[in-house]
N, C-alpha and C positions, 0 to 999 in steps of 0.2 A: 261530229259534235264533240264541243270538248269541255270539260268540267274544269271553271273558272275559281279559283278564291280571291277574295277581298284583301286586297296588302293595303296599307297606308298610301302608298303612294300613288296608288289609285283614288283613293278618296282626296287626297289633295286637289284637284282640279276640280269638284263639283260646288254648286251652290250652296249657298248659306241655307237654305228654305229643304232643302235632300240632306242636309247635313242634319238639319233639326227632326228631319223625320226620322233619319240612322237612328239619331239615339235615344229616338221615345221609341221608337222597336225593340234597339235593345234595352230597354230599360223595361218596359214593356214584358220581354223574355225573362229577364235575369230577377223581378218580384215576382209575387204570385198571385195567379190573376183572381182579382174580385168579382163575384159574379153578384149584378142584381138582376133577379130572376122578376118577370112579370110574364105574361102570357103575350106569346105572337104566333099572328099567323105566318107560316113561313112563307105563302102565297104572296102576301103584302109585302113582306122584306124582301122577296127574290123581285120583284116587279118592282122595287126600290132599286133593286142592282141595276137591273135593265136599265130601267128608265137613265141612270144616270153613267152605266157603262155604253147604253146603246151607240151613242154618238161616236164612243173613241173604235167600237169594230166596227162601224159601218167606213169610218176616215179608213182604216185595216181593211176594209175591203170582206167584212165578214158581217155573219148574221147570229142573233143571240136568239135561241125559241124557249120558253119555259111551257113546261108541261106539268102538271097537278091532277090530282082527283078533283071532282067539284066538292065533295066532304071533306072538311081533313081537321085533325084535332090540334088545335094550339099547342107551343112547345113552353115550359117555362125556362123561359133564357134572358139574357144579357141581349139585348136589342143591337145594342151599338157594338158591342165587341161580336157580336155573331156577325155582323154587317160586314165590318173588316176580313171576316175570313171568307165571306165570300164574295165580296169584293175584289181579297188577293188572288182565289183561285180564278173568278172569271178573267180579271186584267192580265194573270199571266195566260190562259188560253188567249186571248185576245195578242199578245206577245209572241205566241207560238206560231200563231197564226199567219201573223203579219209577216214576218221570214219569209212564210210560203205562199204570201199573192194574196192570201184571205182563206174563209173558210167557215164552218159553222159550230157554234159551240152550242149545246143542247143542255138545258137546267131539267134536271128529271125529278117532281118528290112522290115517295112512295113511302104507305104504309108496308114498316117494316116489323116481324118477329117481336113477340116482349112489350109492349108499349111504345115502342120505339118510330119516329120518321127518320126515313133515309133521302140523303139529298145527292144526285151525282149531278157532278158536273165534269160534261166529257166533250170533247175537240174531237175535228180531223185533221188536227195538224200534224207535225213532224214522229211527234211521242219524244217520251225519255228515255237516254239508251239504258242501258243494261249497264248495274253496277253503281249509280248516283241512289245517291239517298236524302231524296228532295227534302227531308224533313229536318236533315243533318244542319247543325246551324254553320252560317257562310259556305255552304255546297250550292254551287247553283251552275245551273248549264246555260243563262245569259250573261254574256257579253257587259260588263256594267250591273250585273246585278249582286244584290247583296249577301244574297243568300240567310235573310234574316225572315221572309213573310210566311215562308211556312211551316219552319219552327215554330213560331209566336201563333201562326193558326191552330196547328195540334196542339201545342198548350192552350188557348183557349178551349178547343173542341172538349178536349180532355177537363177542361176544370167545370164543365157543364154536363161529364159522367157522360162523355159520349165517345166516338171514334170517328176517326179519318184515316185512310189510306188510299195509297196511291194504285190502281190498276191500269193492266194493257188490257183494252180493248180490242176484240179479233179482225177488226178492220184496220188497225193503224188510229195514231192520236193518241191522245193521253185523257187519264182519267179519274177523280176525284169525287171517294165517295165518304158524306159524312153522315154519321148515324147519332139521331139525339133522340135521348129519353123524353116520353109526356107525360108530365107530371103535373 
């Protein structure tokens, strides 16, 4: 695997409509994000990602399972900007995936420590090697990619008093856990 950065010249060849996305991410990145806080169920927003990632891992050759407590307390967040981060984490398991034939990417939420829901999202796909720093802005181990979504994730994550990191998982695959305050 080999760790990719964005030149210009690579952006040159791509669409007008991935152009416009580039630089509402970075734009995105480089203000600071505004959170309008209401109460959600994480339940309903991950079953949002489904519904609307399912199609592109199933074309991947993969299965998406989301697991929950049947209890779980509302978060107060940003609806729409929480949606994009996990969005970006399941699309790229879905990305990981797809490389290797397919696969299954598993949405885990758990009461976590402090008031806090933890949400992992974890693949069996390839993993990330050793030494990238997914978070680092334009670091990215795809091929074409930008290396801008999970930067702009952790700052969101972050502007909602919460955490994200990246682990290895003992079986192989990669794995994304984000921890939000309930408030």
């Amino acid at each position: 695997t080999e760790i990719y950065t964005l030149s210009l010249h690579d952006a040159l060849p791509i669409s007008a409509e991935t152009m416009a996305g580039l630089i509402r991410n970075l734009m995105d990145f480089a203000r600071e994000q505004k959170i309008d806080r209401r109460p959600v169920d994480l339940r309903v927003l991950l079953a949002g990602v489904i519904d609307f990632l399912g199609p592109v891992a199933a074309d991947a050759n993969s299965r998406i399972e989301l697991i929950a407590p049947e209890r779980l307390n509302s978060v107060s967040c940003d609806e729409e900007k929480l949606r994009r981060v996990f969005d970006n984490l399941v699309l790229n398991s879905v990305d990981a995936l797809s490389s290797q034939g397919g696969g299954e990417i598993r949405i885990e939420i758990s009461q976590a420590p402090e008031s806090s829901l933890c949400v992992r999202v974890e693949d069996n796909g390839p993993g990330i090697i050793e030494g990238v720093d997914v978070f680092r802005l334009f670091e990215t181990t795809k091929p074409g990619g930008t290396g801008i979504g999970l930067a702009v994730a952790r700052q969101i994550v972050i502007a909602h008093g919460g955490s994200v990191e990246h682990v290895r998982p003992d079986r192989g695959g990669a794995a994304f856990v984000v921890e939000l305050p309930v408030k």
